[in-house]
MARFI-415032 format. One record per residue (C-alpha): residue number from 1; x, y, z; residue in three letters. Coordinates in Angstrom, 2 decimals, padded with zeros to 5 digits. Layout:
BEGIN
NUM X Y Z ALA $
...
//
This chain:
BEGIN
1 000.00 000.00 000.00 UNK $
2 002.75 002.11 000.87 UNK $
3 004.55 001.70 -002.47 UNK $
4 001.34 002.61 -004.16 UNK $
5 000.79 006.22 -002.42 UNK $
6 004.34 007.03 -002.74 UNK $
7 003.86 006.21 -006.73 UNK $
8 000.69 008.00 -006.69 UNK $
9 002.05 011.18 -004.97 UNK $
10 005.27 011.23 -008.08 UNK $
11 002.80 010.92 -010.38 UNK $
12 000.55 013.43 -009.04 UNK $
13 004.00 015.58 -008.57 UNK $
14 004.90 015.05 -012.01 UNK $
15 001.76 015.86 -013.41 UNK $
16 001.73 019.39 -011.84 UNK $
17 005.16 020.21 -013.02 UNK $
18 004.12 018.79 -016.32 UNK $
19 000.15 020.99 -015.71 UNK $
20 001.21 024.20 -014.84 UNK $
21 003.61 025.15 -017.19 UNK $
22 001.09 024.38 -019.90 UNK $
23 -001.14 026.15 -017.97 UNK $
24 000.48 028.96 -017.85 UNK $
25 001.67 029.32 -021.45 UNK $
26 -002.31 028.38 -022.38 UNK $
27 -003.58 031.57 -020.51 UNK $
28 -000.63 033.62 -021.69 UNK $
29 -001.72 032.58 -025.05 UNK $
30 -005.01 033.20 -024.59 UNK $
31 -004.39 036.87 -023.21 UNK $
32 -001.74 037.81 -025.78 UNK $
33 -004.77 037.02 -028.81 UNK $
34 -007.60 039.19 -026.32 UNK $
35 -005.13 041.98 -026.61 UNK $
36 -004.06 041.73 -029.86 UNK $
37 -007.66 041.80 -031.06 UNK $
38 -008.38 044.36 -028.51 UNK $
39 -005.72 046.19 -030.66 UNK $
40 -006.63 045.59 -034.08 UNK $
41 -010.46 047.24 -033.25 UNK $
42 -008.85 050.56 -031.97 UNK $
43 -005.51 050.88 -033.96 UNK $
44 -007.06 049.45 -037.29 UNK $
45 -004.71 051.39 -039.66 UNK $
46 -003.90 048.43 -042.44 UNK $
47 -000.22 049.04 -041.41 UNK $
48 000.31 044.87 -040.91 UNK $
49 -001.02 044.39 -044.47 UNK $
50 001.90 046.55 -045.71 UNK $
51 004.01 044.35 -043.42 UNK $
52 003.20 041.43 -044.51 UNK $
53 003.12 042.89 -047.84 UNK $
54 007.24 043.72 -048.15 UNK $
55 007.81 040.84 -045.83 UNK $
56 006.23 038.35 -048.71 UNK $
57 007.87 040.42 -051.87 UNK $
58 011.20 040.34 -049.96 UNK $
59 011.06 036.29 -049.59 UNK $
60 010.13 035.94 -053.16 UNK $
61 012.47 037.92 -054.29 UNK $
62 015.16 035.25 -052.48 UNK $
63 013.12 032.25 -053.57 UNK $
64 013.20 033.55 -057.04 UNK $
65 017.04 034.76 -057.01 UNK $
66 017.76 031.11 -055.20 UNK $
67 016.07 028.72 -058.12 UNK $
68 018.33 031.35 -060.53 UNK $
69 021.59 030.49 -058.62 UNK $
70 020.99 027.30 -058.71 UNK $
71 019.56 026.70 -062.47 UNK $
72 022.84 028.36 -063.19 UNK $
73 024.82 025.85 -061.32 UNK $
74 023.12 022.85 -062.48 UNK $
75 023.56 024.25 -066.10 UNK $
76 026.88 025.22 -065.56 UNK $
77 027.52 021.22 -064.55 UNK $
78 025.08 020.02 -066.66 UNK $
79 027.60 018.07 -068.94 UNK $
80 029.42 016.54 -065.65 UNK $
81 025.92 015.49 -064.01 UNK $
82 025.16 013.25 -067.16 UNK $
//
């Protein structure tokens, strides 16, 4: 009996260290996304579109510049790949 209230009580133990922090980062979450909304409906001024905007033309612009690099390399090596 004894063995099985001392494994009960770890397990117990281990569950709130496991719990909590979860917990924790659930309500944290949950209050960063109230005041980011709570934001949006006052400060709605479109600026995130243009954000999001530059952030997606900038990481074309690599994606596209990367696939030229490397069309160039594989034609550059083309004969040696064959």
């Amino acid at each position: 009996m004894h063995t099985l209230r001392t494994t009960s009580a770890r397990l117990a133990r281990t569950a709130w260290t496991l719990l909590l922090p979860l917990a924790w980062a659930l309500t944290d979450a949950i209050d960063h996304v109230q005041n980011r909304e709570r934001r949006l409906m006052v400060d709605d001024r479109g600026s995130e579109t243009v954000e999001k905007a530059v952030m997606t033309a900038l990481v074309l612009g690599l994606a596209l510049g990367l696939a030229g690099v490397i069309a160039a390399v594989v034609h550059k090596f083309q004969g040696q790949i064959h």
